[in-house]
N, C-alpha and C positions, 0 to 999 in steps of 0.2 A: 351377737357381741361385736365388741370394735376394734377394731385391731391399733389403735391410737396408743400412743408411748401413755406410761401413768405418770402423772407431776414429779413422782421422787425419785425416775431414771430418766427422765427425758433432758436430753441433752441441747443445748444451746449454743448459739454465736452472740457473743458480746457486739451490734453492730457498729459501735467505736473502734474498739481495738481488736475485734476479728479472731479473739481468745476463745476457747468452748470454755464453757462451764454449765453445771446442771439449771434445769430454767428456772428453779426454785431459786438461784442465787442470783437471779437477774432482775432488775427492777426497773421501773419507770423510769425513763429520763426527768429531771426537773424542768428544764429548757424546752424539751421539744417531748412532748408528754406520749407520741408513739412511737418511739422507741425504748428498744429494752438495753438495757447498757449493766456492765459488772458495777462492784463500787465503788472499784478505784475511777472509773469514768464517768461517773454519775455528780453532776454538775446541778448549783442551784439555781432557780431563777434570777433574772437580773435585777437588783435592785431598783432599775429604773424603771422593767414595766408594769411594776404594782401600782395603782389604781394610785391617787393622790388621795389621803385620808382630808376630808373636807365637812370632818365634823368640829372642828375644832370653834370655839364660840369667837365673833367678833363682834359683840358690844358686851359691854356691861351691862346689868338689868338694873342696876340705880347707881349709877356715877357719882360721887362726889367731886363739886368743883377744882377744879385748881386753884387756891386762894393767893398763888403771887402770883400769879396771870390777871386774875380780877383787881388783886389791888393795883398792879402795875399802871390799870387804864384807867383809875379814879386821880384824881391831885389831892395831894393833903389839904383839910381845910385851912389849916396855917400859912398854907402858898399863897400868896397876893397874885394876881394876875399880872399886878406891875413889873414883878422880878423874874417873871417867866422872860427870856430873850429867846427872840427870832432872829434868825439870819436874815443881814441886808440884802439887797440888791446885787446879784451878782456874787453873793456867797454860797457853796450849796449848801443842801437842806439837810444831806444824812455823812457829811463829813469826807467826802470824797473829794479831791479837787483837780475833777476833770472839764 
């Protein structure tokens, strides 16, 4: 036979806060997964070092155009070419006047 404490008198060190408690009431650290810690000391992991979920979808599987984007780049058929203005010589081209 063994001479080994049974689980429901075996006594423990909280190895945070150095408190006994019985080991049954000590559990895993979340942080640092071999140590055993009470529950007041027992901390969770950090948010930051969970894996980055990169299932997330980045295209569409059948887009619909943008239709003021497209009509934006067509000219009405009513516009003459005539009455369309360009900037002279010397003017700029997108309104800036550097």
């Amino acid at each position: 036979m063994s001479n080994y404490a049974k689980g429901r008198i075996a006594i423990a060190e909280c190895q945070r806060c150095g408190f006994r408690y019985r080991l049954s009431q000590l559990s895993s650290d979340g942080q640092y997964p071999n140590v055993l810690v009470c529950r007041d000391c027992w901390s969770k992991k950090n948010e930051a070092e969970y894996p980055i979920n990169l299932t997330d979808a980045t295209a569409l599987y059948r887009p619909a155009p943008d239709l003021d984007a497209v009509n934006s780049r067509v000219l009405a058929n009513t516009t003459p070419i005539a009455d369309i203005t360009f900037p002279g010589p010397g003017q700029p081209f997108f309104g800036g006047g550097t």
